[in-house]
C-alpha positions in Angstrom: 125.5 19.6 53.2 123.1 19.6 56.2 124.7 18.7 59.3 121.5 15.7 59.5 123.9 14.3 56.7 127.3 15.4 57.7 126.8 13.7 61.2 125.3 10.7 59.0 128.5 10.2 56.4 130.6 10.4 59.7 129.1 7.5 61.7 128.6 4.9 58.6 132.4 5.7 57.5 133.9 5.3 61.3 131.0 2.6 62.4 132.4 -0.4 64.0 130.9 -3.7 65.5 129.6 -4.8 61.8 128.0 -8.3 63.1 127.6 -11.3 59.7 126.0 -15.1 60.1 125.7 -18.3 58.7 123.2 -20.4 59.8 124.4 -21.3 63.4 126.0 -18.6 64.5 126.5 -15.3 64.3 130.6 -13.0 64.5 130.6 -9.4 65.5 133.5 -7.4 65.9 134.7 -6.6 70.1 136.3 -3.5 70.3 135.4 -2.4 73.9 137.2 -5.3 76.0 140.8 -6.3 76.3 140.4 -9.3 74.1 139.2 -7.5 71.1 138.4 -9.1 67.5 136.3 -11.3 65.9 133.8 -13.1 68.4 131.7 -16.0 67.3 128.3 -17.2 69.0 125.5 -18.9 68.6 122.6 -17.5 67.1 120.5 -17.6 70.6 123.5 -15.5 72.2 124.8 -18.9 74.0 128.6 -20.6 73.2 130.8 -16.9 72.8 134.4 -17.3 71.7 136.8 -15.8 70.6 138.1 -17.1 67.4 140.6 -13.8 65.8 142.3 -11.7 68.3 142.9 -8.6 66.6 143.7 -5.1 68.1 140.4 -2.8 67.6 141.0 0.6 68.6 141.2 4.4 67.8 144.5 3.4 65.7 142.9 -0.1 64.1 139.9 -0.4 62.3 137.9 -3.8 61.4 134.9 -4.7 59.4 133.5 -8.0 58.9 132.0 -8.5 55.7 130.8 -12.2 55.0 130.7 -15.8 56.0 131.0 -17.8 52.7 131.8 -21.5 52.4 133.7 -21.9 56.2 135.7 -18.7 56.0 135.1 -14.9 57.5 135.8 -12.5 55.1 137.4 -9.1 56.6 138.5 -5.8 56.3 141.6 -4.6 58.8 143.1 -1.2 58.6 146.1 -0.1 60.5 146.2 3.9 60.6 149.7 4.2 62.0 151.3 2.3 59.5 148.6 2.8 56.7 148.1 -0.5 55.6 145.3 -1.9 54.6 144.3 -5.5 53.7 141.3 -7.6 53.0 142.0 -11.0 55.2 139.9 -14.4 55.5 140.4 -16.6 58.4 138.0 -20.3 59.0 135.3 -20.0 61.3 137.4 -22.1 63.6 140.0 -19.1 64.0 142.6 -21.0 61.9 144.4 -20.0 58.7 143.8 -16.4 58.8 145.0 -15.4 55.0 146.0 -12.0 53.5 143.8 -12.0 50.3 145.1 -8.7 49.0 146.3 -4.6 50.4 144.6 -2.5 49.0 144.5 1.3 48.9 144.4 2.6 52.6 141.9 5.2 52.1 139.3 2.9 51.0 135.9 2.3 52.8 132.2 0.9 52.8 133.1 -2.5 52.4 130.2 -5.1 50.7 130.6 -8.3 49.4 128.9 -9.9 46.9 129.6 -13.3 45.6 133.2 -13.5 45.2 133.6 -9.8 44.5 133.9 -6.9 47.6 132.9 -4.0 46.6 134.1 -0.9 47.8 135.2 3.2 47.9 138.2 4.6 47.8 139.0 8.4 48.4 140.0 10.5 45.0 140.8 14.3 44.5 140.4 14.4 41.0 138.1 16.3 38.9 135.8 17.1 42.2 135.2 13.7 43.0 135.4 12.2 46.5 135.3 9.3 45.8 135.5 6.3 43.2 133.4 2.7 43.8 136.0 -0.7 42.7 135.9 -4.3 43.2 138.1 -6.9 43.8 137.2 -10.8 43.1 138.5 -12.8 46.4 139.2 -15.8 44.3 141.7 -14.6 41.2 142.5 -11.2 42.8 141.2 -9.3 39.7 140.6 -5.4 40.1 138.0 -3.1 39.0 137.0 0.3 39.0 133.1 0.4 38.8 133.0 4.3 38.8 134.9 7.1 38.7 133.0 9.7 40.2 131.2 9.7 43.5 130.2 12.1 46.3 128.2 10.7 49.1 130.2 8.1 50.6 127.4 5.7 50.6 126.3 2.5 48.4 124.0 -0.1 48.7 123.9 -3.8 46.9 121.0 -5.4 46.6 118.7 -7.3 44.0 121.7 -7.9 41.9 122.2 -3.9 41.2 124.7 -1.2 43.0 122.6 1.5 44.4 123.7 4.9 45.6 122.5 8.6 46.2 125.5 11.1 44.4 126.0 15.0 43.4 125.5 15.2 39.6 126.1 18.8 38.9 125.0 20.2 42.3 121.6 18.2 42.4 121.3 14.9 44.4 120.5 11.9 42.0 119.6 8.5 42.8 121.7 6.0 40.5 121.8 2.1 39.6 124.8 0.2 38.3 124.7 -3.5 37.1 127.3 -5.3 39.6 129.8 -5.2 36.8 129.3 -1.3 36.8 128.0 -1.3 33.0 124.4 0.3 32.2 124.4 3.3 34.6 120.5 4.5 34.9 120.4 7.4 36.5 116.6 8.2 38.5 115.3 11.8 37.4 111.9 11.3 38.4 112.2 11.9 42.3 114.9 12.8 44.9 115.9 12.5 47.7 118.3 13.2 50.8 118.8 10.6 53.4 121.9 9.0 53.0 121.1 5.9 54.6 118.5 3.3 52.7 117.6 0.7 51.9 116.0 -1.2 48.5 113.1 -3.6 48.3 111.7 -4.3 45.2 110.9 -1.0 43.6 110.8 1.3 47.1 113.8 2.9 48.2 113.3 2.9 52.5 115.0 6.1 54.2 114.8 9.3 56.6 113.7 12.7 55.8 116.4 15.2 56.1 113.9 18.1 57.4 112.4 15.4 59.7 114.9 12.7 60.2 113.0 10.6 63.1 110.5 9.6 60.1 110.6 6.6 58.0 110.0 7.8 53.8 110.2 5.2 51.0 110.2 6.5 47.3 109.1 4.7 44.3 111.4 4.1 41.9 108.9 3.6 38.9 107.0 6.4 39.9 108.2 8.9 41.7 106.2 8.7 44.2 106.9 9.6 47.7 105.4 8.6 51.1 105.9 9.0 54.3 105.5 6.3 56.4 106.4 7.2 60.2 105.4 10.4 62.4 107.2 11.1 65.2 106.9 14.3 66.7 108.5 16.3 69.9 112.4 14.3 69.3 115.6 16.8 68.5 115.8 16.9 64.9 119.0 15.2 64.7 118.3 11.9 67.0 117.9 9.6 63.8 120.4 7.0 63.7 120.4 3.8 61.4 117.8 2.1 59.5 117.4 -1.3 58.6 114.8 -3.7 56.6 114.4 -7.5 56.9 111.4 -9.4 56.8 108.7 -7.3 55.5 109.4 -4.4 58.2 111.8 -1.3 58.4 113.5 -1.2 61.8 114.8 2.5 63.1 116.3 4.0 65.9 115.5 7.3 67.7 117.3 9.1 70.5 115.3 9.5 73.6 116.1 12.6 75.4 114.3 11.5 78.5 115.9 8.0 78.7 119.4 9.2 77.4 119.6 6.4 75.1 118.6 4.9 71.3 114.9 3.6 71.5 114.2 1.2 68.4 111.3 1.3 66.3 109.5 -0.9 63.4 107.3 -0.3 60.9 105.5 -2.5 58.6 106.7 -2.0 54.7 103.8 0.6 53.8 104.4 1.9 57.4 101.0 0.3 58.7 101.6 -1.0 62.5 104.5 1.2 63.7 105.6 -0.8 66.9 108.1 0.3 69.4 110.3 -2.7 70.3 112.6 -0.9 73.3 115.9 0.6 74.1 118.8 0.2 71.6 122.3 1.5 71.1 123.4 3.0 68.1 124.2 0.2 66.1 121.8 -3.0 65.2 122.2 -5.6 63.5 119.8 -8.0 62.3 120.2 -11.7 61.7 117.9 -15.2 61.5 114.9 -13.3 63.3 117.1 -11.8 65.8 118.0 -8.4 66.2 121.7 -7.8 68.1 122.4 -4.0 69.1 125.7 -3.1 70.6 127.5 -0.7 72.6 130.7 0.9 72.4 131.0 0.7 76.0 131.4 -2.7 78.0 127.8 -3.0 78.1 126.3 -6.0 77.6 125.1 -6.5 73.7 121.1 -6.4 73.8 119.2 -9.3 71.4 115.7 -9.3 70.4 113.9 -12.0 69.0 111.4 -11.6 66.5 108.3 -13.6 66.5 105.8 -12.4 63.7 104.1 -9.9 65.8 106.0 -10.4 69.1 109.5 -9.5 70.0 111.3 -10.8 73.0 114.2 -9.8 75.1 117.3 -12.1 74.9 119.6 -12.6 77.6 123.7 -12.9 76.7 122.5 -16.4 78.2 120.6 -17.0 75.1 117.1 -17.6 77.5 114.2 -15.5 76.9 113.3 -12.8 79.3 109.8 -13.6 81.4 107.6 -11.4 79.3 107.7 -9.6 76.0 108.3 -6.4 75.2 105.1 -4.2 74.6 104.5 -3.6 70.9 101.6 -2.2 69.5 99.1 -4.2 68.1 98.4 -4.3 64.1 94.9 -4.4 62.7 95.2 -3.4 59.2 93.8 -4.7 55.5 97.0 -6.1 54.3 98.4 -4.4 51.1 100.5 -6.3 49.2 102.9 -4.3 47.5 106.1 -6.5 47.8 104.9 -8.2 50.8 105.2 -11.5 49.2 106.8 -14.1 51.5 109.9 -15.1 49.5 111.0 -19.2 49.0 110.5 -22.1 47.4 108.2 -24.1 49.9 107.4 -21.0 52.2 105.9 -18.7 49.2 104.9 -20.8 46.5 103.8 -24.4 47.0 103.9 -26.7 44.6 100.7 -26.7 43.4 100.5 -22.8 43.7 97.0 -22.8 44.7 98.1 -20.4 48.0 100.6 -18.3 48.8 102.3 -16.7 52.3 102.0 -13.2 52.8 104.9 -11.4 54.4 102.4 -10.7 56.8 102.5 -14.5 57.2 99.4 -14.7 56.3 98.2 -18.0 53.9 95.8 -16.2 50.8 94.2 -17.6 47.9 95.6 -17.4 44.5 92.8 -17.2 42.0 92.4 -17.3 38.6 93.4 -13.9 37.2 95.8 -13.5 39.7 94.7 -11.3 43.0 95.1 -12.9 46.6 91.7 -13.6 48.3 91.8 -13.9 52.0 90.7 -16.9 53.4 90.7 -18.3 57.0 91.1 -15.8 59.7 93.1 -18.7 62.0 95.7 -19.0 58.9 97.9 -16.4 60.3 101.5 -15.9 62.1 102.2 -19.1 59.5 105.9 -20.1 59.1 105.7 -22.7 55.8 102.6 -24.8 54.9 102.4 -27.4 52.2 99.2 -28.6 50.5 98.4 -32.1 50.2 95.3 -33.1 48.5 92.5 -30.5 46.9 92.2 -27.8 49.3 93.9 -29.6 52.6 96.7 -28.2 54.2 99.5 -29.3 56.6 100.4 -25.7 58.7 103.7 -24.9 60.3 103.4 -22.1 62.7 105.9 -19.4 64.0 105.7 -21.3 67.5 106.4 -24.4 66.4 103.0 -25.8 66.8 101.7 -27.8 63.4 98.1 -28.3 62.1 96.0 -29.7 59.1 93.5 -27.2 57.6 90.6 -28.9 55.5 89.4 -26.1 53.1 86.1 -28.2 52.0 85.8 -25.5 49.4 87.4 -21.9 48.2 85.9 -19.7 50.4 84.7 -21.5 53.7 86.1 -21.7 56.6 87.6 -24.7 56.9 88.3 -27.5 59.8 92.0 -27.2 61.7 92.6 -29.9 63.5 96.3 -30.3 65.7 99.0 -32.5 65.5 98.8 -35.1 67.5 101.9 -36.4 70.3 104.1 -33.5 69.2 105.9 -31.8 72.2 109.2 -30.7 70.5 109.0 -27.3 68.9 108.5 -28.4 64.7 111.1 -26.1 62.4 110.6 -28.2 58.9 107.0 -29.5 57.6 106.1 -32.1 54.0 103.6 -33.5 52.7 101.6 -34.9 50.0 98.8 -37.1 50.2 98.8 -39.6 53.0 102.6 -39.1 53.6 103.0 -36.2 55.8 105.9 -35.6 57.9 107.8 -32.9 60.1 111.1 -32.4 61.4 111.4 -31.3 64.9 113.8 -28.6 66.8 116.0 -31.4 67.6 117.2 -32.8 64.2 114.2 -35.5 64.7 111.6 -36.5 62.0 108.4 -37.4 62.7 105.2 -38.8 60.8 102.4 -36.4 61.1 99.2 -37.6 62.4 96.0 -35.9 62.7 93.6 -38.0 63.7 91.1 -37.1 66.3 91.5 -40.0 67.9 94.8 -40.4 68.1 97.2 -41.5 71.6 100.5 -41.8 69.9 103.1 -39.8 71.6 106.0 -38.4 70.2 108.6 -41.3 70.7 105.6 -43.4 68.5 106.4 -40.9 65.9 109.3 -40.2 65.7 111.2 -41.9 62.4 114.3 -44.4 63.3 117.6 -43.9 62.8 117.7 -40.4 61.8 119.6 -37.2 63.8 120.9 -34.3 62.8 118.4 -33.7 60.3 117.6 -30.2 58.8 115.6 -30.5 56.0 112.8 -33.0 54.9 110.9 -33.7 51.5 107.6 -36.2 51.1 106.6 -37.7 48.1 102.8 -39.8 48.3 104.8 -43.1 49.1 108.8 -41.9 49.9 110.5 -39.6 51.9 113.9 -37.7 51.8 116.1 -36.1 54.6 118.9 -34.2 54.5 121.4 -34.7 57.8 123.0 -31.4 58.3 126.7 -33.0 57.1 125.4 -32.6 53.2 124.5 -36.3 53.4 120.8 -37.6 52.0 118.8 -40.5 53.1 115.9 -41.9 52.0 112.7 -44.5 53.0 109.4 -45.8 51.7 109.2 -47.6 48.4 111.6 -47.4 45.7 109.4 -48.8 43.0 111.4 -46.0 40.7 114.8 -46.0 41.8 114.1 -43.0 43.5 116.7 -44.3 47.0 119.7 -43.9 44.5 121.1 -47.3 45.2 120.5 -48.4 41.0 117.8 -50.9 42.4 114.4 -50.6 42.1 112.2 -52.7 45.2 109.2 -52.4 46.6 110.2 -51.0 50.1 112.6 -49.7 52.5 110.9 -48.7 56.2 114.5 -47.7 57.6 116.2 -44.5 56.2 119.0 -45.7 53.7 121.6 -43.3 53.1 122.1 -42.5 49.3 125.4 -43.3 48.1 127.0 -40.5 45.9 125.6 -37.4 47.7 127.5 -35.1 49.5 127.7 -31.2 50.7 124.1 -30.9 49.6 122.0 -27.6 50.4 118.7 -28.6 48.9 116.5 -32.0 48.7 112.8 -32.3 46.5 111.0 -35.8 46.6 108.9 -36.0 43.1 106.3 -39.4 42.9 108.7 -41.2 40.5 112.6 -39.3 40.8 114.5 -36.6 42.7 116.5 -33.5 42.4 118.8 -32.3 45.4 120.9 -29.3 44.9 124.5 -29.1 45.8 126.7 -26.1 47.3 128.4 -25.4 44.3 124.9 -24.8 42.7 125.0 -27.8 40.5 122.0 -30.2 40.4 121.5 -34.0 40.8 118.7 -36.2 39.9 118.0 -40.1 39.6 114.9 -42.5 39.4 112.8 -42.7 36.7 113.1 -40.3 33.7 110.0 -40.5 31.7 109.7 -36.8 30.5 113.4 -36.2 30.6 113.5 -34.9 34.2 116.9 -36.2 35.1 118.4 -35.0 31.6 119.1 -37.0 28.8 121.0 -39.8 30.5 118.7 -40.7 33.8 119.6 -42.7 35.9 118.4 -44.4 39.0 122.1 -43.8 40.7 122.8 -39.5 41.7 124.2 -38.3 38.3 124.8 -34.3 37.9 122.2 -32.4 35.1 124.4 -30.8 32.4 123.6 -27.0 31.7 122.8 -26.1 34.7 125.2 -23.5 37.0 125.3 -21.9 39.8 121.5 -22.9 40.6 120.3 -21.5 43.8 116.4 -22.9 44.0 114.6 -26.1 42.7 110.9 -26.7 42.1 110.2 -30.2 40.4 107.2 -32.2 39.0 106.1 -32.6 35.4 108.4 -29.8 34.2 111.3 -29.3 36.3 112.7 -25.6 37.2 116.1 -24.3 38.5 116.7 -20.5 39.5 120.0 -19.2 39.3 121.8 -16.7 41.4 120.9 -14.0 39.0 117.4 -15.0 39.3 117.1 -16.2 35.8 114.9 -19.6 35.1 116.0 -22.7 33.5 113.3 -25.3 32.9 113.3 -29.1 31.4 110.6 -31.7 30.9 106.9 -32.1 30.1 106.4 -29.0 27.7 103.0 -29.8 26.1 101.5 -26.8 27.4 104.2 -24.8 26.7 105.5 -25.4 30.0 109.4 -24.5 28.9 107.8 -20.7 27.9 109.7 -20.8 24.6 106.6 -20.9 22.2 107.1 -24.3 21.2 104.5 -27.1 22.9 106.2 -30.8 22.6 103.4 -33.8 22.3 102.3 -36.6 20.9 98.7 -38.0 20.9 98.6 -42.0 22.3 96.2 -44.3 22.6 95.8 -47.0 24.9 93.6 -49.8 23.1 91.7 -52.7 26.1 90.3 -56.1 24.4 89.2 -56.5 27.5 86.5 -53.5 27.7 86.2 -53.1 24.5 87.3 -49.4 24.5 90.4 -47.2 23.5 91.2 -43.7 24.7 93.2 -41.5 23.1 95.1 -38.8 24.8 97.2 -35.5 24.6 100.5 -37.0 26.0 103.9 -35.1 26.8 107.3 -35.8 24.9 110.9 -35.5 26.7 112.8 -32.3 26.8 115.6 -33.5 28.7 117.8 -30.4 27.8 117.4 -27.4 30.6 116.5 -24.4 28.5 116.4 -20.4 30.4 113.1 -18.8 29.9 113.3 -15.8 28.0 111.2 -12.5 29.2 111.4 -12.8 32.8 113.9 -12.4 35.4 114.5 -11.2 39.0 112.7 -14.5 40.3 112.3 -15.7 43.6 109.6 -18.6 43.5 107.8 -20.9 40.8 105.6 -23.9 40.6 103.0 -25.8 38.9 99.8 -24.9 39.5 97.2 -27.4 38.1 96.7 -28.1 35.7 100.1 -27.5 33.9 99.6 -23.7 34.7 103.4 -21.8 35.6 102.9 -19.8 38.2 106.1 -17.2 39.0 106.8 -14.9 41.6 109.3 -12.1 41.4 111.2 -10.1 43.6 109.5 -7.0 43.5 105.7 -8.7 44.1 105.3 -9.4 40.3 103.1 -12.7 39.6 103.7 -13.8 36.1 102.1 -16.9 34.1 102.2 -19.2 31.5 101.1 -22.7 30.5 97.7 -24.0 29.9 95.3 -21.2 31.2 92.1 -23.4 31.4 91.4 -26.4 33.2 90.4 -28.9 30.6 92.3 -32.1 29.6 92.2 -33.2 26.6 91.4 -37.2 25.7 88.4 -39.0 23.8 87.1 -42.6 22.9 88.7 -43.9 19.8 91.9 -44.0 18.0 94.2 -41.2 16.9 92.2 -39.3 14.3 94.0 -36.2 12.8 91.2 -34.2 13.0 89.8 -35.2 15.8 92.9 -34.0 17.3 92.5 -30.7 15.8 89.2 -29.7 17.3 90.3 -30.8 20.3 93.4 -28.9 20.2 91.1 -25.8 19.7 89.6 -25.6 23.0 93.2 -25.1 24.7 94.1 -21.5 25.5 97.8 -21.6 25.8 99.9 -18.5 27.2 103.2 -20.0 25.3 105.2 -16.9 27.1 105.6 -15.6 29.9 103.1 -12.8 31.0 102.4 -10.6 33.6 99.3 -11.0 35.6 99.2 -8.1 38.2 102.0 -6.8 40.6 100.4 -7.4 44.0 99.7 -4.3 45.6 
């Protein structure tokens, strides 16, 4: 082994300072002060406390693995006694629990789910190591694998991950979180013992020239080297990290005597230099926390598309930003999708976000076509008639973007009265709303015109908001306690109350809700997800959207677990945790992917005009079915007209549904034949296919 590696192995085994998040703050581990433990702040570096004291020393090592559901999740080893236990403790510092001791020579914690994940030292039959798991929940333990070298694994995309000696030879090797179907990769190798997995590229650092950034194909084979840094001691590499779309690094600077940090875009276009670093970093909700084993003070960065700022332990940004290079590139799109429902997709599919947040068209056979040059450093957009669009941008600012056609440049026009930095944007139609830094809603008005300010704007009686949903004619918000409130017209039942009136201008809280994560407004119903990944739906239930009771009171959708995503409309579709879909409603176009179109054809007879028109009408399918042939999803929606449209993990755009955009309908009453021909001018995909793998 190289020392490169050796020197590697050592500091990811002995690394302390492991820093984990929810979605307010962030806990790191303090081992250089007296009052060492687990420290929680908030995420802008504001509000530190100490909520664990626990010894962290040369004698005591502790590693944080996750914040699930209120609780920290921890590792805490005692050398002098050789005890070692996985613990749990509220994020309050109260009821800190013993889950289970488990072997003392056990490292590399992960956790995943319920289970942690982790190595423990063997001496048998030439293995260093073996990989278990224990579930935090019923204590069960498992031994994954027997035999492993490097002491090294990574989780991610629902697949174990690690680099091991088979017979002398390094070989890159995958395991299903349960440990079964082993594939082992003999198409390339390689040696850095640090990476990272997105998609189909592995991200890590050349042993013979560690400052450099590779990534390796897994499909292929391929290898590339992304970074070139030239004239640094060979061994100054230190960690690597990817989030968002880029691949940080540090490198030791001889000249400054200290870690320098580095960035590189996914295909290693735009390599920026961010600044000084220590050896450790840690990156979180667009910031990125480095720390020091001395009593130094912790250095924050905040990320800002392009721009990264300096964070004081104050939580204030510094004066200026720190110099990065600037990017001009052709943006390749090899899994550079921007991932999540409302942010990648929308939900008429007609666009989608770069990870380069940039907005492209999505045409017909599937390639991205870039549009607007002023459509960039885009947070979340939403479209809202034709080709208009409502545009949240990274600093807050919000604008409507009027396409006119395809491929002209369209007309953005500002929000008007806004001040307050806007996190949250919805909109269809005429009903167009954003919510605001400070847990406010406001209605969205664009209007040249316009002299409202933002206190004419804002919606009453609602704080505390974080996430909104706009229907044409109602609106949803979900207050950051799990509760849901709704106002507009409830023509459907779609306010949850089991009335149905005309309409509500005040926010109405809806009665039966609670610890909700996830809230969609449809025209006539509603879905809202809870944190136990079950769904719930009420309003009306027409195509069997709400399941086969419906109801215009919450009631919870049977078979349907541990959801993580919603995406409603005609057809209504659920992804679960293992990125499977599940899908129930309209199916006349073969929405449901399971080869079998549902319809009926109607026909609406008028004395009055003298005229009848028959139609190709949907039936229910109340009864969530999982879509066979595709997996590893991260986003899907409707794209008009009754086109699927779903994005995977790895970049992949698959599709399904009607494939031309044709309705079908005709003067007279239902004749069998006539119904025939007319049937013949559909060209359904019944399953799913694969269009192209943006690259």
């Amino acid at each position: 082994m190289s020392l490169f590696l050796f020197l590697l192995f050592a500091t990811q085994v002995s690394a302390e300072g492991d820093l984990i998040s929810d979605q307010t703050h962030v806990y790191y581990v303090n081992s250089w002060d007296s009052k060492t433990g687990i420290y929680k702040e908030k995420q802008n570096g504001s509000g530190i406390e100490l909520i664990l004291p626990l010894t962290v020393d040369g004698d005591h090592h502790l590693e944080l693995l996750k914040v699930k559901d209120g609780w920290v999740f921890y590792s805490y080893k005692n050398y002098l006694n050789k005890n070692h236990g996985i613990y749990k403790v509220q994020i309050n510092g109260k009821n800190n629990t013993l889950i289970q001791n488990i072997n003392y020579d056990s490292y590399q914690m992960k956790m995943a789910g319920s289970w942690i994940y982790y190595l423990e030292s063997s001496s048998s039959n030439g293995c260093s190591y073996k990989l278990n798991r224990l579930n935090s929940v019923n204590l069960n333990q498992e031994q994954l694998h027997n035999c492993i070298n490097m002491p090294i694994f990574e989780i991610a995309d629902g697949y174990i991950y690690m680099n091991n000696l088979v017979k002398g030879e390094m070989v890159f090797t995958r395991l299903n979180l349960d440990g079964t179907k082993k594939h082992q990769y003999t198409n390339f190798k390689f040696d850095g013992p640090k990476f990272a997995v997105v998609g189909d590229w592995i991200y890590s650092r050349k042993e013979d020239a560690p400052n450099n950034v590779i990534r390796v194909n897994m499909k292929q084979g391929k290898q590339q080297t992304l970074t070139s840094h030239t004239g640094r001691p060979k061994y100054s590499a230190d960690d690597i990290k990817v989030s968002n779309g880029y691949v940080y690094y540090t490198i030791w600077n001889d000249k400054l005597q200290s870690f320098e940090l580095y960035r590189t875009k996914l295909d290693g276009t735009g390599d920026q230099k961010i600044g000084p670093a220590y050896r450790d970093f840690y990156i979180s909700n667009n910031r990125i926390y480095s720390f020091s084993s001395l009593k130094e003070p912790r250095k924050i960065y905040a990320i800002n598309g392009s721009k990264v700022t300096v964070v004081n332990a104050k939580g204030n940004s510094s004066t200026g930003a720190v110099n990065v290079e600037k990017i001009n590139l052709t943006p390749k799109y090899g899994n550079q999708l921007y991932p999540g429902f409302g942010k990648g997709l929308n939900f008429t599919a007609n666009f989608v976000l770069g990870k380069n947040k940039r907005i492209y068209l999505l045409e017909d056979n599937g390639t991205l076509k870039k549009i607007d040059g002023r459509l960039t450093n885009v947070h979340q957009f939403a479209e809202t008639s034709g080709y208009e669009l409502i545009v949240l941008k990274y600093d807050g600012t919000v604008s409507q973007w009027d396409g006119n056609t395809k491929s002209e440049k369209g007309v953005l026009t500002p929000a008007k009265g806004i001040k307050t930095k806007v996190v949250d944007i919805s909109g269809y139609s005429t009903n167009k709303i954003g919510l605001l830094a400070n847990g406010n809603v406001v209605s969205l008005v664009f209007q040249p015109t316009s002299k409202l300010t933002e206190k004419d704007l804002v919606v009453p009686g609602l704080k505390d908001i974080v996430q909104i949903s706009a229907s044409d004619e109602y609106s949803l918000a979900l207050k950051k306690d799990g509760t849901v409130y709704a106002w507009g017209k409830n023509e459907f039942g779609q306010f949850g109350n089991g009335k149905k009136s005309y309409n509500y201008q005040d926010p109405t809280k809806i009665s039966g809700l609670k610890d909700i994560v996830q809230i969609h407004a449809d025209e006539t119903y509603a879905l809202a997800l809870k944190k136990d990944g079950t769904v719930w739906a009420w309003g009306e239930n027409e195509l069997g959207q709400l399941g086969k009771a419906g109801s215009t009171k919450p009631i919870m959708l049977k078979g349907l677990s541990k959801i993580v995503k919603l995406s409603p409309g005609e057809t209504n579709f659920a992804i679960d945790n293992k990125g499977e879909v599940w899908a129930w409603g309209a199916n006349h176009y073969g929405q449901l992917g399971n080869g079998k179109p549902n319809y009926i054809w109607k026909s609406d007879d008028d004395p009055m005009f003298r005229s009848v028109d028959t139609y190709y009408s949907a039936l229910p399918n109340p009864t969530p079915v999982k879509i066979k042939g595709i997996s590893n999803v991260e986003d899907i929606a409707i794209r008009y007209p009754h086109q699927v449209i779903a994005l995977t993990k790895n970049g992949q755009i698959w599709k399904w549904g009607n494939q031309i955009n044709i309705s079908l309908s005709y003067d007279g009453y239902v004749d069998e034949a006539k119904n025939e021909q007319m049937l013949k001018q559909l060209k359904l995909q019944l399953t799913p296919k694969l269009v192209t793998t943006v690259k």
